[in-house]
N, C-alpha and C positions, 0 to 999 in steps of 0.2 A: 504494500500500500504506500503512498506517495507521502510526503512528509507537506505538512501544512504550510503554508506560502510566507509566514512570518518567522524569525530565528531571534531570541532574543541574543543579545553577546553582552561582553564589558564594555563594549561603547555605545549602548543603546538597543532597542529594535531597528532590526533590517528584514527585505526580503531573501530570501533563502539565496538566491541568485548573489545578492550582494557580500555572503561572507565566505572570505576566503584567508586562509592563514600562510605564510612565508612554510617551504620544505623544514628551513631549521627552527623547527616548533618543538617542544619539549616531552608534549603528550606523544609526538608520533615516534622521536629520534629515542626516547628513554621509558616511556611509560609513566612519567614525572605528573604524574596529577590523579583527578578522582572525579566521582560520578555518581549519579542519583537517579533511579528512577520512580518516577510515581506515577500511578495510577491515575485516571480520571472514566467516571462513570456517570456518562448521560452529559459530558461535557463537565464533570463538575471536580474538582480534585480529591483525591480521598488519603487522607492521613498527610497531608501537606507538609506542617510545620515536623512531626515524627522524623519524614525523610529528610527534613532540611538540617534537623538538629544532627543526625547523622552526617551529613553532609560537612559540616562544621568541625563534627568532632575528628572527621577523615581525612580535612583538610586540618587541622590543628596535631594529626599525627607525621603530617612529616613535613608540618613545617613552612603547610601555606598561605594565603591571605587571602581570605575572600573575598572581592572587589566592592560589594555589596553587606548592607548591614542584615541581619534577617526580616523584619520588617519591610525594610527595601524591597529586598528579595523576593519579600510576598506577594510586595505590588506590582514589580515588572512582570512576575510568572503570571499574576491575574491578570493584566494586560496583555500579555502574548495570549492567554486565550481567547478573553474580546476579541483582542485583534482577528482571531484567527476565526471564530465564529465556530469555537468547537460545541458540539451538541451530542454526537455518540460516544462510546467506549472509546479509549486512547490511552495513550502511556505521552508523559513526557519524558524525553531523556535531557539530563543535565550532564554536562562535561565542564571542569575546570582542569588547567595545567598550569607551571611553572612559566609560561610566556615561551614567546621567539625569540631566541638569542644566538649569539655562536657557539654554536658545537661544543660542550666540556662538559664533562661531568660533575664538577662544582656547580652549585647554585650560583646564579645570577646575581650579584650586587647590587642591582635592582631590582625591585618589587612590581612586576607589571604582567600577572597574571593572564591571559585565556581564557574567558569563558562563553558559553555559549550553551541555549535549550531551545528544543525544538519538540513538537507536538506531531505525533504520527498515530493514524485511528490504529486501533487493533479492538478486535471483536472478544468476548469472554471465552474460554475456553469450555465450551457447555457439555460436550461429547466427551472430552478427557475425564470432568469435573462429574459426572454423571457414572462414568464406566469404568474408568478407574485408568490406568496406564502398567506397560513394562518398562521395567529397568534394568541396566546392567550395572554389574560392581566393576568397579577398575581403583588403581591406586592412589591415591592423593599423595601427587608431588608439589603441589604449591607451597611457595614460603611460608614461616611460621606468623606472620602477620595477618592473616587470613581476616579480622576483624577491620580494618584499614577497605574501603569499600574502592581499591586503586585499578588504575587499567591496564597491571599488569598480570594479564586473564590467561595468556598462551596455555597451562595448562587446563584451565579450565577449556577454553574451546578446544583444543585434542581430545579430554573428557566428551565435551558434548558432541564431537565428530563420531568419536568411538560409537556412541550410542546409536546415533542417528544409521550409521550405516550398520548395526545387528536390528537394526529395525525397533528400537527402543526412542522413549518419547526423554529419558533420562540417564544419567551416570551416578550411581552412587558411590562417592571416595570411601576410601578408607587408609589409617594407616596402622600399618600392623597390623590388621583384622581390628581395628576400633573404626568403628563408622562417623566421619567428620558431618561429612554434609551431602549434597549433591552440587553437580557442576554448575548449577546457577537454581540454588534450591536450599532450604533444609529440608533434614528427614525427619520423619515421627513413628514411634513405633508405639502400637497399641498391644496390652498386655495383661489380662486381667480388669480390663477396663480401665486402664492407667496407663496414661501417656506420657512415654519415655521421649527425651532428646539431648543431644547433647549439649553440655553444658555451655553457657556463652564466654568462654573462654576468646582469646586469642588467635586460636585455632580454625573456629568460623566467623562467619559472617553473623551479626545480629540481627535477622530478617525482621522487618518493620510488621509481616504479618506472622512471625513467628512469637513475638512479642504481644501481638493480640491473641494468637493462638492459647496461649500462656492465661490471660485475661479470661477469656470463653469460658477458659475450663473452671477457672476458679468459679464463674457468675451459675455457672452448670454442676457443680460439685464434681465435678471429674479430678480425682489425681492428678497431677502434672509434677512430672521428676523430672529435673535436669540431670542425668546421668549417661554415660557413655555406655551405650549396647556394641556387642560385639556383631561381624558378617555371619557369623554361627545364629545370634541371636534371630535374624530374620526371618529365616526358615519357620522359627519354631511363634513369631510373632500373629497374633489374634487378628491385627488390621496394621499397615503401615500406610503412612499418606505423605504428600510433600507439599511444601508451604512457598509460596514468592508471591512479588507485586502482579509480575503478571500472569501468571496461573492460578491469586487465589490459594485455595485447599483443593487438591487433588490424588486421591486413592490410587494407592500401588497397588496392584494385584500381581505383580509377578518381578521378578529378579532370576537374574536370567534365566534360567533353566525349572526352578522352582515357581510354581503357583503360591500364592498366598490363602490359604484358608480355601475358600471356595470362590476362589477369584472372582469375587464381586465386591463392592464398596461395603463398608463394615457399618453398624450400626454407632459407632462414636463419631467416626468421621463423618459421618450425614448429619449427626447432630454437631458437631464443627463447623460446616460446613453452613449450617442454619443459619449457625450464630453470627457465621459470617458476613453472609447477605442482608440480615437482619441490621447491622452494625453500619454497613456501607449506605445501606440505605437512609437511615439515621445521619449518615453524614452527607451525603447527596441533597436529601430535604432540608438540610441547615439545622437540625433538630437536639 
């Protein structure tokens, strides 16, 4: 799908046509910056300020300036959607970098950041979210900063290639047989009616709906342990599901070879899954 005709950057809004960055850009030549994606549903943004306050704490881990105060930030983002006259399902993506400079591997003694969002529709994922998906396990080679929400993904998209071509909708990492995350995902394993994941360590990523996830279960009496399950443990798991901005909550039924249960969507995760839309909704109506 086509990306929407407005881009916001650090020097304002422009149209898409108009922004263009020097080859010696920081984000392309090093991976030297970070990113955010959020949601929008019915045109409207969901968990906004959530992802931005991540967005901050991602730039504040290594060290960079966000051109923009958050307030700010909230008014240019609501303006690039005016602008752009969003009304269906979409995700915005945000990109910040260390700027254009010459070639070094040292930071720049000057402070003149990159940024730039853009708004692109994408539809819910209803078929996945309804049926559940398969997965394969592969290894988690990412650095140990995994929490740092950075664009240096290489292992993750070899992850998400892997999958795509065994014909899987995902990658579940692991190291050592401990199960981190998925390649652009958390995992959840359900177990006794108690919902296991792995701790929010360093190690993953803090998923914006992982953290709601977290929330659901408490307003639902559902268990929620932050505990690292093993690849053994999966086999033997009641329901496993995976959490992100833009998949929502979506049901594993299988890893690789192995079925999960009775490979259909489990009863927690529907009710997860409730609560979800339930929530979004809630935020969509301003409520």
């Amino acid at each position: 799908m086509s990306v929407k005709p407005y881009v916001l950057t650090d020097r304002g809004i422009f149209r898409y046509e108009q922004v263009t960055y020097p080859m010696e850009e920081r984000g392309l030549q090093f991976g030297d910056g970070v990113y955010e994606v959020v949601r929008l549903y019915n045109g409207i943004y969901v968990w906004l300020r959530e992802h931005l306050d991540r967005l901050y704490r991602s730039a504040a881990a290594i060290r960079l300036s966000v051109p923009f105060g958050c307030e700010e930030l909230i008014e240019q983002l609501e303006e690039l959607r005016r602008l752009n006259d969003v009304q269906e399902d979409a995700i915005l993506y945000l990109q910040m970098t260390r700027g254009s400079f010459p070639r070094n591997h040292a930071f720049p003694a000057e402070n003149r950041p990159n940024l730039y969002a853009y708004i692109q529709p994408m539809a819910r994922k209803t078929e996945e979210m309804t049926h559940g998906v398969r997965t394969i396990l592969t290894k988690d080679v990412r650095w140990e900063y995994c929490y740092i929400k950075s664009l240096n993904l290489l292992p993750n998209v070899s992850a998400k290639q892997e999958a795509v071509e065994r014909g899987a909708f995902e990658a579940i990492l692991h190291r050592d047989g401990v199960v981190t995350e998925g390649s652009s995902s958390n995992i959840f394993l359900v177990k006794n009616e108690t919902v296991y994941t792995h701790p929010a360590t360093a190690r993953i990523l803090n998923g914006i709906v992982r953290t709601k996830v977290k929330q659901f279960c408490a307003e639902l009496g559902i268990p929620f342990v932050e505990e690292a399950f093993s690849t053994n443990d999966l086999a033997e798991a009641d329901e496993l599901f995976l959490t992100s901005t833009t998949s929502a909550i979506i049901p594993i039924i299988q890893v690789d070879e192995t079925v999960i249960r009775s490979g259909a969507p489990g009863a927690v995760t529907k009710a997860l899954q409730a609560a979800y839309r339930q929530a979004t909704q809630r935020e969509t109506q301003n409520i």
